[in-house]
N, C-alpha and C positions, 0 to 999 in steps of 0.2 A: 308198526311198533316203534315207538322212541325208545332211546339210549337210558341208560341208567348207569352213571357215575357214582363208586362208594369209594372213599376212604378205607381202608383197613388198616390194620397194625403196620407200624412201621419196621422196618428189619432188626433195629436192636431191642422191641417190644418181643423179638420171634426167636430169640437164644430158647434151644433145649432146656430146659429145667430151671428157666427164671419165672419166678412169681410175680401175674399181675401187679402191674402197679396205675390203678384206676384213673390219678395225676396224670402220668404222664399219658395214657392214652387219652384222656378227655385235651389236653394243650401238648400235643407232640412238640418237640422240639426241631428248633430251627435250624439244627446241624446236622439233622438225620435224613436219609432217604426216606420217602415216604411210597405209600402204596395204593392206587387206584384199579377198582374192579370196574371192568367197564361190561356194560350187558346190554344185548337187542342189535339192533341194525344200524349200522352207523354210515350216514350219509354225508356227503361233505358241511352242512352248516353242523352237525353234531362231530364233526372233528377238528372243526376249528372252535370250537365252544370247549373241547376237549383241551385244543392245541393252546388256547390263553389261560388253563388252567393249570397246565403242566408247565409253560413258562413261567405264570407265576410264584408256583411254587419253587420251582427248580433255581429260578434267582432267588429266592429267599434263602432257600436249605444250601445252595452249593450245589447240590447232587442232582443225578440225571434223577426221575421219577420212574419210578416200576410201573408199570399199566398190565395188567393181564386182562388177556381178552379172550379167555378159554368160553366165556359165554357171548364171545359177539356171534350172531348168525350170519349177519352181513355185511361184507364193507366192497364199496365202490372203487372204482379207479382212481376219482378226486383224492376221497377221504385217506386211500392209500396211499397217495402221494404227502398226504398232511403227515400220515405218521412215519415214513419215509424221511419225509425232510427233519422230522424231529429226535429220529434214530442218529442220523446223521450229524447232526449240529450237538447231539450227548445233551438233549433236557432227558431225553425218557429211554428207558431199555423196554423190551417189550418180552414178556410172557406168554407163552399158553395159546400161541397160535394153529389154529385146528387146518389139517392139510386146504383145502380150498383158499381162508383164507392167508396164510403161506403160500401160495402161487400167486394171491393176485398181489402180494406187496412183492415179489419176486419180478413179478414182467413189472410190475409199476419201478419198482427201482433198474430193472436192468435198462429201460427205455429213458431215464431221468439223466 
């Protein structure tokens, strides 16, 4: 199974009681934190395919990148260390990590 990379709203599209505004989500803005669902099994070339897309947004916008990964089923040692190193250097904050893989970014950071 391959990865699946979405864009979603980005956090000031996600205020309680603001009305759609179609604009700005079709051309997010370059000031805003942005938000990526990541989905499937993530192996080290799909984290570093992930990892040039989070920097390049994160140097555009300013802001670390959200990534939730409430539907990754898989991540490796590699790939844990790719998002590891990117927690760390503040491109991306990370979401929605389901107990498995929260241990293995845990021994991959604790050994890093």
């Amino acid at each position: 199974m391959s990865i699946r990379i979405t864009e979603i709203r980005s956090h000031t599209n996600l205020k309680a009681g603001a009305a759609p505004c179609p604009d700005r989500e079709l051309s997010p803005s370059p000031h805003v934190s942005r938000i990526f669902k990541v989905e499937g099994a993530l192996h080290l070339r799909d984290a570093e395919l992930l990892e040039a897309i989070c920097r390049q947004v994160s140097s555009e916008t300013g802001h670390p990148v959200l990534i939730e990964l409430d539907d990754v089923c898989f991540v490796d040692s590699d790939s844990a260390a790719v998002i590891c190193r990117m927690k760390h250097e503040n491109v991306v904050t990370v979401k929605g990590l389901n107990l498995f893989i929260k241990k293995v970014m845990e021994l991959v950071d604790e050994t890093s």
